[in-house]
C-alpha positions as CSV (number, residue, x, y, z in Angstrom):
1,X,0.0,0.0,0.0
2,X,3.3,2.3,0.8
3,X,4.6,1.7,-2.4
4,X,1.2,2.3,-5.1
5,X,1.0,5.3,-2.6
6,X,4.6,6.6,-3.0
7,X,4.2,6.0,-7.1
8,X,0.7,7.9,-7.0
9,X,2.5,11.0,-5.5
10,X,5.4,9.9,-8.4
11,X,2.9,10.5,-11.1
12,X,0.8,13.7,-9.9
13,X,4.1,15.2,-10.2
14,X,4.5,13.8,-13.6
15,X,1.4,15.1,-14.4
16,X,2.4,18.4,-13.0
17,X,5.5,18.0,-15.5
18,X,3.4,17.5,-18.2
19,X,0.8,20.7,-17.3
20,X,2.9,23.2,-16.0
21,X,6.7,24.2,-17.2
22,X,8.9,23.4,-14.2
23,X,12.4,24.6,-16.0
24,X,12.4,27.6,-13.4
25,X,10.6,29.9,-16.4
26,X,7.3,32.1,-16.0
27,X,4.9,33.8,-17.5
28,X,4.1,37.0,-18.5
29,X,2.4,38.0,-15.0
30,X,5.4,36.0,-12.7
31,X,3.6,32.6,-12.7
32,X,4.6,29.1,-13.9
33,X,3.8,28.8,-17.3
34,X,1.1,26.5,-18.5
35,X,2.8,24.3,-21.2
36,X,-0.4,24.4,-23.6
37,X,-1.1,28.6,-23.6
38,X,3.0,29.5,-23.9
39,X,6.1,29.0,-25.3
40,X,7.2,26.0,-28.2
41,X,6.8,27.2,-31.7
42,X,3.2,29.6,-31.2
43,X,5.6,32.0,-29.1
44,X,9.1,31.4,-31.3
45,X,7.1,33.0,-34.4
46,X,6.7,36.2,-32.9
47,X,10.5,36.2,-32.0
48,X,11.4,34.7,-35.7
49,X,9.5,37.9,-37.3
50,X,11.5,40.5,-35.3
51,X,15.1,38.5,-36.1
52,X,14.3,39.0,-39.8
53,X,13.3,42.6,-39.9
54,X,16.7,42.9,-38.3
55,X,18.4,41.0,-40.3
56,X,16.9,43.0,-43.3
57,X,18.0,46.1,-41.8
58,X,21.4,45.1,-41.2
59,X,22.6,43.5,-44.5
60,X,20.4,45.7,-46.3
61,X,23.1,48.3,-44.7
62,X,26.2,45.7,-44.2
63,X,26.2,44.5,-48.0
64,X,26.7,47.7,-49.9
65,X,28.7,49.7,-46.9
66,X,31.5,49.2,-48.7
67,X,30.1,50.3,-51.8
68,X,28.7,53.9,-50.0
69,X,32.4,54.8,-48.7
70,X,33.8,54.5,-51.3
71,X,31.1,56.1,-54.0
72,X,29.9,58.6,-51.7
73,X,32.4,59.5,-49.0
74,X,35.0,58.4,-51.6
75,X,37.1,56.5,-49.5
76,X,39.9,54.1,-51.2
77,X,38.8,50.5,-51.6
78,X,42.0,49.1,-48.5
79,X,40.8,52.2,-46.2
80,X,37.0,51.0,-47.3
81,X,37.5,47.4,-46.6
82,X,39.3,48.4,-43.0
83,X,36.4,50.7,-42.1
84,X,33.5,47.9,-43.3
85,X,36.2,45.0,-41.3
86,X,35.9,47.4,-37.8
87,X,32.3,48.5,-38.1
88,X,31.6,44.7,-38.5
89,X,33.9,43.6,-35.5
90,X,32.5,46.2,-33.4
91,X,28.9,44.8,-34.0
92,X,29.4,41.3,-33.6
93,X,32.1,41.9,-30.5
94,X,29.4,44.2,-28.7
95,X,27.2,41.3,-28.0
96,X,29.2,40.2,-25.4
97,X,28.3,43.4,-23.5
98,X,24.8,43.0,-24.4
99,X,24.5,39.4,-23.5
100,X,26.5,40.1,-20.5
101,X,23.4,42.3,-19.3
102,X,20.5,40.7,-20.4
103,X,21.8,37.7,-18.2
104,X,22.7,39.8,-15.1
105,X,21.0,42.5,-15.0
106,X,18.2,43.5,-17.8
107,X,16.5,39.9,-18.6
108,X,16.0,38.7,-22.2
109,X,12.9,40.5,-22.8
110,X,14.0,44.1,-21.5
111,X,16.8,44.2,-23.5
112,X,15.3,43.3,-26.9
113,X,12.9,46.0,-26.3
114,X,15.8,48.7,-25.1
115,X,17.8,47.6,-28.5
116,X,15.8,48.1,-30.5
117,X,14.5,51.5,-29.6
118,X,18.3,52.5,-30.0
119,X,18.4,50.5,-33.2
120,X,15.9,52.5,-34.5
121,X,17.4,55.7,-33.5
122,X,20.5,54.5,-35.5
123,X,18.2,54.0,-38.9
124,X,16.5,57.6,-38.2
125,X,19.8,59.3,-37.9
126,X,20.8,57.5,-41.2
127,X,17.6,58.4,-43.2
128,X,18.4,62.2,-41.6
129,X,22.1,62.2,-42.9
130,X,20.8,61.8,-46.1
131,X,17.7,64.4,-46.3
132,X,18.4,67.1,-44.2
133,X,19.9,69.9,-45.7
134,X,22.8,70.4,-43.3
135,X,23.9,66.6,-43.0
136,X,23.3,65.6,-46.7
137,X,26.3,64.7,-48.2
138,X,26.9,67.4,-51.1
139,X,24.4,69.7,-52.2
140,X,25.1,68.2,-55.7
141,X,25.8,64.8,-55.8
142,X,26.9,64.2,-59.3
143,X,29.9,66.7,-58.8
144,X,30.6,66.1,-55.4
145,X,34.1,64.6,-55.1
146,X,34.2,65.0,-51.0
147,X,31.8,65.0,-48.4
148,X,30.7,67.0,-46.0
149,X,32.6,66.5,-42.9
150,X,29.2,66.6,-40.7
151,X,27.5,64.0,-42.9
152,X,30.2,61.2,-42.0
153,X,30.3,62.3,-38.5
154,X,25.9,61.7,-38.8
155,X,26.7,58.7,-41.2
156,X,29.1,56.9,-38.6
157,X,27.3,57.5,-35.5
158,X,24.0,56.0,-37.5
159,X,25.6,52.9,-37.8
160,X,27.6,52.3,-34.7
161,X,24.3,53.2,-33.0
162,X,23.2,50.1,-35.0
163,X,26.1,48.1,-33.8
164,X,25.2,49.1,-29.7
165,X,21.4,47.8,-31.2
166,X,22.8,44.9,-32.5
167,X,24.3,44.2,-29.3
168,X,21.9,43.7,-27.1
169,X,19.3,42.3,-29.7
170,X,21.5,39.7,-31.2
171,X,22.1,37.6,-28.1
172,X,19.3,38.2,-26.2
173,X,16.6,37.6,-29.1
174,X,18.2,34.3,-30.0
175,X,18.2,32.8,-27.0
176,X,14.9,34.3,-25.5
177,X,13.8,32.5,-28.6
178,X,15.5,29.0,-27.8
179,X,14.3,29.6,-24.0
180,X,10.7,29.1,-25.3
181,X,11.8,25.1,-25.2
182,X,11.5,23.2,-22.2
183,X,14.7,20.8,-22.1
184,X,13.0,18.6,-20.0
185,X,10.4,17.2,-22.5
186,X,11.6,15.3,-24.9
187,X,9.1,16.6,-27.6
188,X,9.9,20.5,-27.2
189,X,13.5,19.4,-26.5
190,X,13.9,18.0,-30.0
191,X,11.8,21.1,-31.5
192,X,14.4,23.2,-30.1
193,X,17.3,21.4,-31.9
194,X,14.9,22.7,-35.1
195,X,14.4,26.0,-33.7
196,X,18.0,27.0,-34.6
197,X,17.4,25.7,-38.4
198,X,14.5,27.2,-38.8
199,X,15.4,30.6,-37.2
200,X,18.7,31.0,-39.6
201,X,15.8,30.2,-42.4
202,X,14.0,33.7,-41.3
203,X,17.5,35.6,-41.0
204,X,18.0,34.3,-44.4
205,X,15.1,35.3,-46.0
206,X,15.5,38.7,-44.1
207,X,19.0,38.9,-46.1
208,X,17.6,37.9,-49.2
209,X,15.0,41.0,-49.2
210,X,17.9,43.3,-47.5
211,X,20.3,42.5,-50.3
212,X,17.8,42.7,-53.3
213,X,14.7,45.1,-52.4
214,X,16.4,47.2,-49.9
215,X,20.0,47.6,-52.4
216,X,17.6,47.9,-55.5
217,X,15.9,51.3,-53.6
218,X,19.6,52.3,-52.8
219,X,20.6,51.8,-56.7
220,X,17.1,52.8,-58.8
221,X,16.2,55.7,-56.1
222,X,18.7,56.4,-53.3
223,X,20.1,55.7,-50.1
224,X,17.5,57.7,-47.8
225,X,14.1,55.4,-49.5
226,X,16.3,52.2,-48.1
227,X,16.4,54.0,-44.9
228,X,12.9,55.0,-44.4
229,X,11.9,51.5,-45.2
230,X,14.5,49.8,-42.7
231,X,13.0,52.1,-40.3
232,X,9.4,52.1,-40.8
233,X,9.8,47.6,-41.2
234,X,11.6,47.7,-38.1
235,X,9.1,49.9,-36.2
236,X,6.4,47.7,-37.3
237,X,8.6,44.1,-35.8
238,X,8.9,45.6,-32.7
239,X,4.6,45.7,-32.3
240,X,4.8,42.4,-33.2
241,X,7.0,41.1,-31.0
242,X,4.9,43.5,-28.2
243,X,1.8,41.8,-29.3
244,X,3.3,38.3,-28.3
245,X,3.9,39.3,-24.7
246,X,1.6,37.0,-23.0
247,X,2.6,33.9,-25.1
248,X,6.6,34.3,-23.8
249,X,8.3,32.2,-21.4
250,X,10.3,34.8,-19.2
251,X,13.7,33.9,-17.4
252,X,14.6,35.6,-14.3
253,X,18.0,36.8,-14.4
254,X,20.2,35.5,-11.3
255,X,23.1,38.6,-11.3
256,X,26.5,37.9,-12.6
257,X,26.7,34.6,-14.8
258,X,30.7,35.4,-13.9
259,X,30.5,35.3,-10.0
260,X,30.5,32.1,-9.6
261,X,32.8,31.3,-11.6
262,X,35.2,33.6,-9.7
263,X,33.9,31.7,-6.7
264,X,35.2,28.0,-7.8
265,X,38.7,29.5,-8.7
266,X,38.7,31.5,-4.7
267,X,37.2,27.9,-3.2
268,X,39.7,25.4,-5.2
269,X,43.1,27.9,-5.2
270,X,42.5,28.0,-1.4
271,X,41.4,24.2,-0.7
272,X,44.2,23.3,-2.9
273,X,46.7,21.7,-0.8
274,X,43.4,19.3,0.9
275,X,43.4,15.1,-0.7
276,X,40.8,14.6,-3.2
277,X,38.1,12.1,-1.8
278,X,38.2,9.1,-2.5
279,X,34.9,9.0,-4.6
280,X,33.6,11.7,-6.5
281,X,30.1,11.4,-5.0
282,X,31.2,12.8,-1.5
283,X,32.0,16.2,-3.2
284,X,29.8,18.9,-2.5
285,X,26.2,19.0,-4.2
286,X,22.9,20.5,-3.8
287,X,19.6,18.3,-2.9
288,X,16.7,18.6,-5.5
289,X,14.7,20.7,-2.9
290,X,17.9,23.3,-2.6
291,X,18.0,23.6,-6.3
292,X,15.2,25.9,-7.2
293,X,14.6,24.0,-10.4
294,X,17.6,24.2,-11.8
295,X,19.4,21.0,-13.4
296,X,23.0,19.5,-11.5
297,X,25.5,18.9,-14.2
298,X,27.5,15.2,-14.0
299,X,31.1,15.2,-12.7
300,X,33.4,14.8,-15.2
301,X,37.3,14.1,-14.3
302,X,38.7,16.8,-16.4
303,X,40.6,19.7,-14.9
304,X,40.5,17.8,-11.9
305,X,42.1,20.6,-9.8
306,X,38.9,22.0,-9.7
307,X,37.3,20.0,-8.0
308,X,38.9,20.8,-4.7
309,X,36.4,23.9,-4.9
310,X,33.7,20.9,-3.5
311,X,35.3,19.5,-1.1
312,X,33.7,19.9,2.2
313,X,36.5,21.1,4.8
314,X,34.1,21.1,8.3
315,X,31.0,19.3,8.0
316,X,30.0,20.9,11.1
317,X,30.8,24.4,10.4
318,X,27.3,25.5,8.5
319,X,28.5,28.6,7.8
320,X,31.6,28.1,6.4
321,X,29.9,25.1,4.3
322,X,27.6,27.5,2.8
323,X,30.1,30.3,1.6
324,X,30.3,30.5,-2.1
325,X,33.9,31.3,-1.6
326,X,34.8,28.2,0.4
327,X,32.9,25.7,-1.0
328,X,31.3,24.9,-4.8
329,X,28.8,22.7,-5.6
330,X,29.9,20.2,-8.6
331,X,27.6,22.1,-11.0
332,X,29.2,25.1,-10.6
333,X,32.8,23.9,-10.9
334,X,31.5,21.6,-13.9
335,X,30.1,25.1,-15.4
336,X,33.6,26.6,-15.3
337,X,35.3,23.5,-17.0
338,X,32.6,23.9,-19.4
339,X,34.0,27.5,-20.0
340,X,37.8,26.8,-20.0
341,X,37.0,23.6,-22.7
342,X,35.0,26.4,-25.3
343,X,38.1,28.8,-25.1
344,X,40.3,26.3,-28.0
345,X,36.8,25.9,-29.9
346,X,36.0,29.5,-30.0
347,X,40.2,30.2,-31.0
348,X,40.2,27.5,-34.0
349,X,36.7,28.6,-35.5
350,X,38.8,32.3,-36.3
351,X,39.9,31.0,-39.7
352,X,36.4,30.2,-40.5
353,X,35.0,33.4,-39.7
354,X,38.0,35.5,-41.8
355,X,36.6,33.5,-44.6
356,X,33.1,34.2,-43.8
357,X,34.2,38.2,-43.8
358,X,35.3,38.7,-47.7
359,X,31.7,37.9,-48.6
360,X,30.7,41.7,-47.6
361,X,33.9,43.0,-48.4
362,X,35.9,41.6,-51.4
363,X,33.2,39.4,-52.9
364,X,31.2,42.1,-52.9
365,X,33.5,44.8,-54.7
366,X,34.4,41.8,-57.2
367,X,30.9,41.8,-58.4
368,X,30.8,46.0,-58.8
369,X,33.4,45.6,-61.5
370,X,31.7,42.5,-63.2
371,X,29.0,42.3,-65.7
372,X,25.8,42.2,-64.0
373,X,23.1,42.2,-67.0
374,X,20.5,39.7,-67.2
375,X,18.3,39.4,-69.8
376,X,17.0,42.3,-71.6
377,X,19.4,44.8,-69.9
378,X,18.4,44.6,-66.5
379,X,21.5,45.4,-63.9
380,X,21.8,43.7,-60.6
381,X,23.3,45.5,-58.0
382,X,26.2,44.3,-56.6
383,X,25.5,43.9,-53.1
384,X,22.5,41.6,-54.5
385,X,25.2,39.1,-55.3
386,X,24.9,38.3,-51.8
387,X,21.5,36.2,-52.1
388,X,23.4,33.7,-53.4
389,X,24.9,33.2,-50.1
390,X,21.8,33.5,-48.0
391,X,19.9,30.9,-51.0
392,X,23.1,28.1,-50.2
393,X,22.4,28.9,-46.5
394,X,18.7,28.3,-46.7
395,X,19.1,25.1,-49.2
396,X,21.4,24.0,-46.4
397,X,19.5,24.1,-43.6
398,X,16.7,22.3,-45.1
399,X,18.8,19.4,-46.3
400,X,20.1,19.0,-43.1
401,X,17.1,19.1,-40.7
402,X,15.2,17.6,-43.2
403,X,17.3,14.5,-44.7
404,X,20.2,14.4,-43.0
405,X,19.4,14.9,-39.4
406,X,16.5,11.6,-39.4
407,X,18.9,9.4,-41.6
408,X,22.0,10.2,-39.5
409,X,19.4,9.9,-36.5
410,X,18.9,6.3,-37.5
411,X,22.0,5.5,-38.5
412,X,24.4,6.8,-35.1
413,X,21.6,6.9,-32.6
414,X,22.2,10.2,-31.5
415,X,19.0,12.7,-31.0
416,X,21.0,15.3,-33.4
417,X,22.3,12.8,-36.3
418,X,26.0,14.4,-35.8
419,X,27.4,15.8,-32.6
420,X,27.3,19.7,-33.1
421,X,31.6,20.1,-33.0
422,X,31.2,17.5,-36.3
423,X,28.7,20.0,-38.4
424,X,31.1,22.9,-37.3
425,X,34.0,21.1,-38.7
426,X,32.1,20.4,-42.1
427,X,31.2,23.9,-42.5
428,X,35.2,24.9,-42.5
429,X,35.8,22.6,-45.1
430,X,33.2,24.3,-47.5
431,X,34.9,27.9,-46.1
432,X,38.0,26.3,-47.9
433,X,36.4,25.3,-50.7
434,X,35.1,28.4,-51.3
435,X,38.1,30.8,-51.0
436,X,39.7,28.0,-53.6
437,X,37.1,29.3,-55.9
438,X,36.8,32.5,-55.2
439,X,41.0,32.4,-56.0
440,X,40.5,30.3,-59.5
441,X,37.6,32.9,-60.5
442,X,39.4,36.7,-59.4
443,X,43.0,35.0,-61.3
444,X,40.7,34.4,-64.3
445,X,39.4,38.3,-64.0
446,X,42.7,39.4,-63.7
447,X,43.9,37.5,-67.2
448,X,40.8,39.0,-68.9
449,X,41.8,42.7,-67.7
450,X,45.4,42.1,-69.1
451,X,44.1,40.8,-72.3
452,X,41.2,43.2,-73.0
453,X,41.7,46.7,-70.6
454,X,40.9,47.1,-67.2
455,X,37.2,48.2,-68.4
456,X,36.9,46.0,-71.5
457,X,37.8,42.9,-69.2
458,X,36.3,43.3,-66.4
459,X,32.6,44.0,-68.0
460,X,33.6,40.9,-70.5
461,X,33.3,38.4,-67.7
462,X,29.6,37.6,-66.1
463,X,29.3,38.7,-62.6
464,X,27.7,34.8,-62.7
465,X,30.8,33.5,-62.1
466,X,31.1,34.7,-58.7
467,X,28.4,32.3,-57.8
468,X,29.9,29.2,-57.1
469,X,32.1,31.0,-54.2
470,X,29.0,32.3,-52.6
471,X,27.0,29.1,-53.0
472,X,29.8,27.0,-51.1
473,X,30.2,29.7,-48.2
474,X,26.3,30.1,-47.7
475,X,26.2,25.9,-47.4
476,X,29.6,26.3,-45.7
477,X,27.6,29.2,-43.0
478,X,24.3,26.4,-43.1
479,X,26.2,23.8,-41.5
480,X,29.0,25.8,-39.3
481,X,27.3,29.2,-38.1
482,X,23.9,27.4,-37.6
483,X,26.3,24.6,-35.7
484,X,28.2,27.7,-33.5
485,X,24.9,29.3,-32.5
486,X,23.7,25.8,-31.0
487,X,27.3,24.9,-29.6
488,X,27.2,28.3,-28.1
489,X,24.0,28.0,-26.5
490,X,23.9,24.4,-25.6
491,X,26.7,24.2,-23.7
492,X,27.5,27.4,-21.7
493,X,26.0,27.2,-18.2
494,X,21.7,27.5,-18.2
495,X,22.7,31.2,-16.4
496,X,24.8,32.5,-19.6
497,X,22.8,31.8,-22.2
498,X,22.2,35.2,-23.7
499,X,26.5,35.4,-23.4
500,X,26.7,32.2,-25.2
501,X,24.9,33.2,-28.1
502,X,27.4,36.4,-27.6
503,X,30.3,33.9,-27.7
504,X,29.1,32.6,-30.8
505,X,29.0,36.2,-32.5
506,X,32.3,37.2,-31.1
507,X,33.7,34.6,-33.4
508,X,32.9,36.4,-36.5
509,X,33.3,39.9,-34.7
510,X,37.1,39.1,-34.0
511,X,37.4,37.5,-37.2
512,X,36.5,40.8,-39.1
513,X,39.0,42.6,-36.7
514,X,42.0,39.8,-37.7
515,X,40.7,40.2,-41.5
516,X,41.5,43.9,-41.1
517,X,44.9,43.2,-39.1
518,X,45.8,40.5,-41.6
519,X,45.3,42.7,-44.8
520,X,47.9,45.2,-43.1
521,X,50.1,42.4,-42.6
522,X,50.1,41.3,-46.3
523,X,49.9,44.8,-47.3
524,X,53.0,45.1,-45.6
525,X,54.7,42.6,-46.2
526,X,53.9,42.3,-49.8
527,X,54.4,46.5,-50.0
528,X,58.5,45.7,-49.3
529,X,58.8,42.6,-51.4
530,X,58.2,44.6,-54.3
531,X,54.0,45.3,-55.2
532,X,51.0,45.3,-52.4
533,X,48.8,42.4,-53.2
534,X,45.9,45.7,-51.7
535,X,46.1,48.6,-54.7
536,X,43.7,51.7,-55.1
537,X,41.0,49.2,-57.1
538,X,40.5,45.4,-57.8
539,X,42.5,45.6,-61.1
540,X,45.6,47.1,-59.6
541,X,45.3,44.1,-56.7
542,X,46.2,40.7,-56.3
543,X,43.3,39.3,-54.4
544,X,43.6,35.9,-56.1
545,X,46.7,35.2,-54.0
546,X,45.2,36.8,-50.8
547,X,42.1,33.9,-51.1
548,X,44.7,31.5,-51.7
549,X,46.8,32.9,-48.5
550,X,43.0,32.4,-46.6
551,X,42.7,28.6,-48.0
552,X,45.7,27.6,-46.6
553,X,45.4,29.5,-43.1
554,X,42.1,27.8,-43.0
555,X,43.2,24.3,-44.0
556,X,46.2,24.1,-41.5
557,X,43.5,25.4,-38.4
558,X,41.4,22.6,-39.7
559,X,43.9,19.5,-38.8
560,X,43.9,21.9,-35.2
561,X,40.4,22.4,-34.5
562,X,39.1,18.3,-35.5
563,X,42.4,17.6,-32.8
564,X,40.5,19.6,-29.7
565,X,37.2,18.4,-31.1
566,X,38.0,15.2,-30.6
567,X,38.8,15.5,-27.0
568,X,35.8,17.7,-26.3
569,X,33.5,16.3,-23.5
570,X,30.0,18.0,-24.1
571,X,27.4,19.0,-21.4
572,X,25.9,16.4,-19.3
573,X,23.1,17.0,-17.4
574,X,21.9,14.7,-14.4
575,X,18.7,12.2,-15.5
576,X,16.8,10.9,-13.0
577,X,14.2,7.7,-14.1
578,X,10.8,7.2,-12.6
579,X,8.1,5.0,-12.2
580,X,6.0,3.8,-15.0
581,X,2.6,5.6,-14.6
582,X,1.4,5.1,-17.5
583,X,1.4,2.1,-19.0
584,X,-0.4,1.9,-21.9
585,X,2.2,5.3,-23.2
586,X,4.4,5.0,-26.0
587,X,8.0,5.0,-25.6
588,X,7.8,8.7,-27.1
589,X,5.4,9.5,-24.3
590,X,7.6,8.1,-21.9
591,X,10.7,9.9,-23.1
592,X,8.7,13.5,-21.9
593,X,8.7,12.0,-18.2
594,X,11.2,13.3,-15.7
595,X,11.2,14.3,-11.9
């Protein structure tokens, strides 16, 4: 009678599980969220919508801002590059801060609302630069050989305005998005592993209308009609994602994701002359009651020094036992292994991102000098060169969640088809394969400008040629920037979320800043050996032998990052099983149970 009692209390609680979300979320009025009125996909939409009026606004800007310095504030194509290389870096580094913020301070939700209010102060400073009288450029653009000093100074502060937008929207969007799936059931748990597919599908499409309606208004009319349409799309997102309020599932934030942290290097450096148990299970660890809903990670023998941050010194001493500075729990001193292993990850996916930066830069100004035509006359715009990309991106995500993943699924057993560190790694090779290309195809320009004029040749060769090398990086960013945003997010601590997705764009924020330090390097370099392989314009360059140079660099970090990847130990998170209390569920049903 003890026992059927004991497993009826087993399965109200199960039941509970299944009614309520118990993954320490809440609702929009501070409640436990009922799992049928919130989160899952009818909540994620709302957050999709917003990603890809951003990402419209951004590479409608990011695609052709090499194109504005240098046709309108007539900056040299190296100095162009540089300042496109830094204004990217800047963007993609400032997440950090932002992420930082909306886990310690702000929450998710606050600081995707604060963004983009200063986001949209960024694309109405823009759209002013360019109509007002006093910050327009020239008063007659088609003899203007210099800008107004004002406009650049209104020009530059529109888009790093964008970049502080960027940085707190980025992280904190993404993974309020990804928090809308309860780990703990297996059916939402497996949606989520969609969730990141499907949400680079909507930043693609987003970058497919930035980088053909939104440059097409900045070629056919001019730059201020793309600007007051960034602005007024972006305005209208934001109501969007307001109306979806009361479908969200909110995280609390918990203070510094970095305390703690901080806490198990004090506790181990000071306990570190004490013997290590003689088990791992009599190291320090919360109860289920003490743990407020959050989940213990599994103790893994790794950085084993660590772990003298849970040893318990005075089991009598209560006070001294509970001092975060003392004495860790095993989850928290897992979390900061977690940490130190990402640090060789995040290092040897650099390469990948340099690669990923020529495709605004270089690729872009490749296609300005190309012959664009189609058809009866009709001129694409070079930045719209980029769809390409975004099109192999999309094509690539769909392969892959759709095909790949369920026949993988069958064939390894594992819940994602590959482990996530093996779809990074296949997205570098196609990085390689694509600055191969893009080599083979600017050497051929370069032949056709000796043999015909640098205007003759150039306009002789289709601007179609370019789009191999954007088809191979756009797979090449559907299988290793998809894989990076759920590495990132996955296996940071549950606190750091918002800074993992951060982590993940620091990657290709530092890897615009190195693109930038490397093409002064090789200026350089190349500048004393005789001719810069960087000269005023494409014809006077060598950029065929700079893509080589990037093949190479990228190959080499390759053979580097498989070696840590296959060391890596992911996240483990403690499962406990429970009775059978239902016995007529499928093993599908079964998998959503957990106390």
């Amino acid at each position: 009678m003890e026992k059927k009692n004991k497993t009826d209390a087993n399965c109200d609680e199960i039941n509970d599980e299944m009614k309520w979300v118990l993954d320490s979320s809440l609702d929009h009025k501070g409640r436990v969220p009922l799992r049928a009125s919130t989160g899952s996909w009818r909540s994620s939409l709302f957050i999709i919508a917003i990603e890809f009026s951003e990402r419209l606004s951004y590479f409608g800007i990011a695609t052709s801002l090499v194109l504005y310095l240098t046709k309108v504030i007539h900056q040299d194509l190296k100095t162009a590059v540089k300042n496109v290389n830094y204004w990217s870096g800047v963007t993609t580094l400032m997440p950090l801060l932002g992420g930082f913020l909306a886990d310690a301070y702000l929450g998710r939700y606050s600081t995707v609302i604060a963004s983009c209010v200063v986001y949209l102060m960024g694309l109405v400073l823009l759209t002013l630069s360019w109509f007002l009288p006093g910050l327009k450029p020239c008063d007659h653009a088609a003899t203007c050989t210099e800008p107004r000093k004002i406009h650049e100074v209104a020009f530059f502060l529109g888009i790093y305005l964008i970049s502080i937008g960027t940085g707190g929207h980025k992280p904190s969007l993404e993974s309020f998005g990804a928090d809308q799936f309860d780990d703990n059931n297996a059916k939402e748990r497996r949606q989520k592993m969609s969730f990141f597919n499907w949400w680079n599908s909507g930043l693609c499409s987003g970058i497919i209308l930035g980088v053909t309606v939104i440059v097409y208004a900045q070629e056919r009319i001019n730059w201020g009609a793309a600007y007051i349409i960034l602005t007024v799309v972006m305005a209208i997102s934001l109501l969007i994602f307001l109306i979806g309020r009361p479908y969200y599932r909110y995280r609390t934030q918990t203070g510094s994701p970095l305390t703690p942290m901080l806490q198990v290097l004090v506790a181990a450096i000071s306990k570190r002359k004490l013997p290590y148990p003689s088990s791992p299970t009599q190291l320090y660890e919360l109860s289920k009651a003490e743990s407020n809903g959050e989940r213990f990670l599994v103790h893994t023998k790794k950085l084993k020094f660590l772990d003298k941050a849970a040893i318990t010194e005075n089991e009598g001493n209560i006070e001294e036992k509970q001092s975060p500075w003392r004495l860790a729990t095993v989850t928290k001193v897992e979390e900061l292994k977690l940490i130190i292993n990402m640090i060789p990850i995040w290092v040897f996916t650099l390469p990948f991102g340099i690669c990923a930066a020529q495709t605004s830069t270089f690729f872009i100004k490749q296609g300005a000098v190309m012959n664009r035509k189609l058809g009866n006359g009709f001129e694409v715009p070079p930045a719209s060169i980029f769809t390409l990309a975004a099109i192999g991106m999309i094509t690539a995500v769909i392969i892959y969640n759709n095909i790949l993943v369920p026949t993988l699924r069958k064939l390894t057993g594992n819940e994602r088809g590959i482990n996530i560190l093996q779809r990074i790694g296949i997205g570098m090779v196609f990085s390689v394969l694509s600055m191969i290309v893009a080599a083979l195809v600017e050497r051929k320009r370069l032949d056709a400008v000796e043999m015909n004029g640098p205007i003759k040749g150039s306009s002789s060769m289709s601007a179609l040629w370019l789009a191999p090398q954007f088809i191979i990086i756009g797979v090449g960013d559907g299988f290793a920037l998809v894989g990076l945003q759920e590495y990132f997010y996955d296996q940071v601590p549950d606190s750091m979320r918002s800074l993992g997705i951060a982590l993940y764009l620091s990657v290709i924020g530092a890897a615009s800043f190195l693109s930038s330090v490397l093409i002064t390097i090789v200026d350089h370099v190349t500048r004393k050996s005789g001719k810069s392989w960087f000269g005023k314009d494409l014809n006077s360059s060598r950029l065929d032998k700079f893509f080589w140079l990037l093949a190479v660099i990228t190959t080499l970090n390759l053979f580097m990052f498989v070696f840590f990847a296959r060391k890596y130990n992911y996240k483990n998170v403690q499962k406990l099983a429970v009775a059978d209390c239902y016995e007529d569920k499928s093993d599908d049903d079964r998998a959503d149970i957990r106390v």
